[in-house]
N, C-alpha and C positions, 0 to 999 in steps of 0.2 A: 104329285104336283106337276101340272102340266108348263112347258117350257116353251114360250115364244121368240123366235130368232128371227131378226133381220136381214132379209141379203140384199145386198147395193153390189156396185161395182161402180169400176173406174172409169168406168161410159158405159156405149152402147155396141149390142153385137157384139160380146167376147165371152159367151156363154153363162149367163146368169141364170137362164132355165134351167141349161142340162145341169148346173151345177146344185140349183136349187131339188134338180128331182134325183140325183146323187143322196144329198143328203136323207132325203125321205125313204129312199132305196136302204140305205141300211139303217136305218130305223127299224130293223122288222120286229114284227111283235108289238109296237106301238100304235097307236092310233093317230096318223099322219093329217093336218090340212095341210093345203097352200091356198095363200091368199093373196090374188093379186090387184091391185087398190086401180089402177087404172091403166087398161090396157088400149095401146094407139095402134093406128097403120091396119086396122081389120075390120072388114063388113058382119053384120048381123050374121052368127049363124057362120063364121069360122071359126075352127077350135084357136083358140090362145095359149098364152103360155101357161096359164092353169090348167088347161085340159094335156096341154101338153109333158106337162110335170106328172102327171093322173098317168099318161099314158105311157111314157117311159118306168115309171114307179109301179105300177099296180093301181088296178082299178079299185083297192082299199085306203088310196089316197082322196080325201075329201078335196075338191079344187070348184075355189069361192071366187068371183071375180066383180068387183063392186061394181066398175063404171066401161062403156066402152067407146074407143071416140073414132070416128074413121080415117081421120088423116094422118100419118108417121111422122110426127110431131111430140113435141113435150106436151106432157097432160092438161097443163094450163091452157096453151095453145090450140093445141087441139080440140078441147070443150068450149074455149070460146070462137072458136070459128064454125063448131060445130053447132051453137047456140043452144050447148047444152050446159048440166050446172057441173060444176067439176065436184071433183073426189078431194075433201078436206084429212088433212091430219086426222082432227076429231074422229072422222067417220070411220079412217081406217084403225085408229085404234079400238073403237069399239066393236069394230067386225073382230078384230083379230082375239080379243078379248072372248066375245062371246065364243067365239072357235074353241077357246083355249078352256071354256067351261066340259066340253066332249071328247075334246080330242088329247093326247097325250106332249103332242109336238106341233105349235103350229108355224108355219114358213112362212114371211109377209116378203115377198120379191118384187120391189123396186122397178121401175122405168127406166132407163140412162142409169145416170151415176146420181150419188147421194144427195146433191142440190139440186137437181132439176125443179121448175116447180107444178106442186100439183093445182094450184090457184093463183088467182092476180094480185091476192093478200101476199106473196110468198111464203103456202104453206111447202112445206119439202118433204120426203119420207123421212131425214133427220128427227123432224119435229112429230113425226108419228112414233118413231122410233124413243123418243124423251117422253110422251106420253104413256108408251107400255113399260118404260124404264127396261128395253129389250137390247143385249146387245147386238152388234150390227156384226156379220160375215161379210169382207171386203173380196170383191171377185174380180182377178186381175186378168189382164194379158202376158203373152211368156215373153213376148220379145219387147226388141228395142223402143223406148220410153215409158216403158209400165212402171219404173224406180219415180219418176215425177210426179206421174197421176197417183202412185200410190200412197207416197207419203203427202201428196197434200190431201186424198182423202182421211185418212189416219188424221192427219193433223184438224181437216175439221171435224171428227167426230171429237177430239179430244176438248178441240177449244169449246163443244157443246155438252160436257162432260159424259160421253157415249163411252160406253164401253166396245172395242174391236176387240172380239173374237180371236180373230186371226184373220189367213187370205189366203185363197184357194187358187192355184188356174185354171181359167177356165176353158182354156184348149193347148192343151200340149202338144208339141209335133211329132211327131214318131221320130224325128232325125232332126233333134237342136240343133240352132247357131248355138256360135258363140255368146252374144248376147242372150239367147234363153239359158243356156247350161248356169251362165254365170248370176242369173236373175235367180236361180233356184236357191241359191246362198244369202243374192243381195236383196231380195223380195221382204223379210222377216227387218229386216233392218231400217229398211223404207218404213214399213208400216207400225215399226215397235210391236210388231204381234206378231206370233208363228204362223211357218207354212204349215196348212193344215191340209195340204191335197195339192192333186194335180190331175187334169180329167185330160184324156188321151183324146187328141184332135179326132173328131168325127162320131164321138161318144154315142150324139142324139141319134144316131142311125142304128143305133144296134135295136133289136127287137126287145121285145119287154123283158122275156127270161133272162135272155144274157146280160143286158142291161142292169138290172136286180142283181143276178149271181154277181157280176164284177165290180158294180158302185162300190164296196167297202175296200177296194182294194186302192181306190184314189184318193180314199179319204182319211186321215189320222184316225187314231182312237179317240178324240177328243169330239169328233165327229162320230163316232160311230164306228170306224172303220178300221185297217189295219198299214194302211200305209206310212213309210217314213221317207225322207228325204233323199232321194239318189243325190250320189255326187257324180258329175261329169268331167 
């Protein structure tokens, strides 16, 4: 039975890629997509964050990219300035759907954070997310304010009766503050759902092998992986 998971985060820029190609990374043996619904800030003919999940992962990772808009903008925003049509809930549920008839695992990776929206209707990845009945992976920041962003996103998947996962970081520092050491404890409590990872700042740099070889070690076993919790 193939499994479709959602990854949002608690904005933007605090690695929702490299965490999304983590996950796929130790998947092995599976037959991995990622699907990403609508990708901003890129001209025709750069790789995106699909390709770039493909290319951290193994190029046995399928990466589907439905809409692209050129200004680094929220999806909405960007299709209509772009005076293009935008990427609906519907559309991305049924890509990720059909993905899900071939593939073993598929990834559907978010814009911003989990209300951004992707049309002028206010569709949101939330509402793509209620249509596959898939739950959602929250991908946090390590430091100071990521306890706010986290539990109100937690809270509105709740209040859309979502199921969260858990929540991963998406860039850990080699040498904590204080506030990240103490987030590693207080992260799970924000979100009502386990730390399920923590991906070592600078991650997307590693090359493909090493990349592969060490994703299961940022990730719980819940994810695939064999990581648990340090205490600081």
């Amino acid at each position: 039975m193939s499994t479709i998971l959602v990854v949002s985060g608690t904005g933007t820029e605090i690695g929702k890629t490299v965490v999304t190609a983590a996950v796929a990374a130790a998947a092995q043996g599976r037959r991995v997509a990622v699907l990403k619904p609508a990708q901003t800030g890129l001209a025709p003919g750069e790789p995106g964050d699909a390709a770039e999940v493909a290319r951290l992962a193994g190029s046995g990772v399928t990466a589907v990219e439905l809409a692209r808009f050129p200004e680094p903008l929220a999806p909405a925003t960007a299709a209509r300035r772009a005076g293009l049509a935008p990427v609906r809930p519907v559309e991305v549920a049924e890509a990720a759907q059909k993905l899900a008839t071939e593939h073993d695992l598929v990834l559907v990776e978010g814009a911003g954070g989990l209300l951004v929206r992707f049309d002028d209707e206010g569709g949101t990845l939330a509402d793509a997310a209620r249509l596959l009945a898939a739950p959602v992976l929250v991908v946090a920041p390590a430091g100071l304010g990521t306890l706010n962003a986290t539990a109100l996103t937690a809270e509105a998947l709740r209040a859309r009766g979502l199921d969260c996962r858990g929540v991963v970081i998406g860039s850990m520092p080699a040498e904590p503050d204080l506030a990240a050491r103490c987030n590693v404890e207080d992260l799970p409590v924000a979100a009502g759902a386990p730390l399920l990872g923590a991906v070592p700042e600078g991650s997307g740099a590693l090359p493909e092998a090493e990349f592969v070889a060490r994703a299961p070690q940022w990730l719980a076993p819940a994810l695939g992986g064999t990581w648990a919790p340090a205490r600081y």
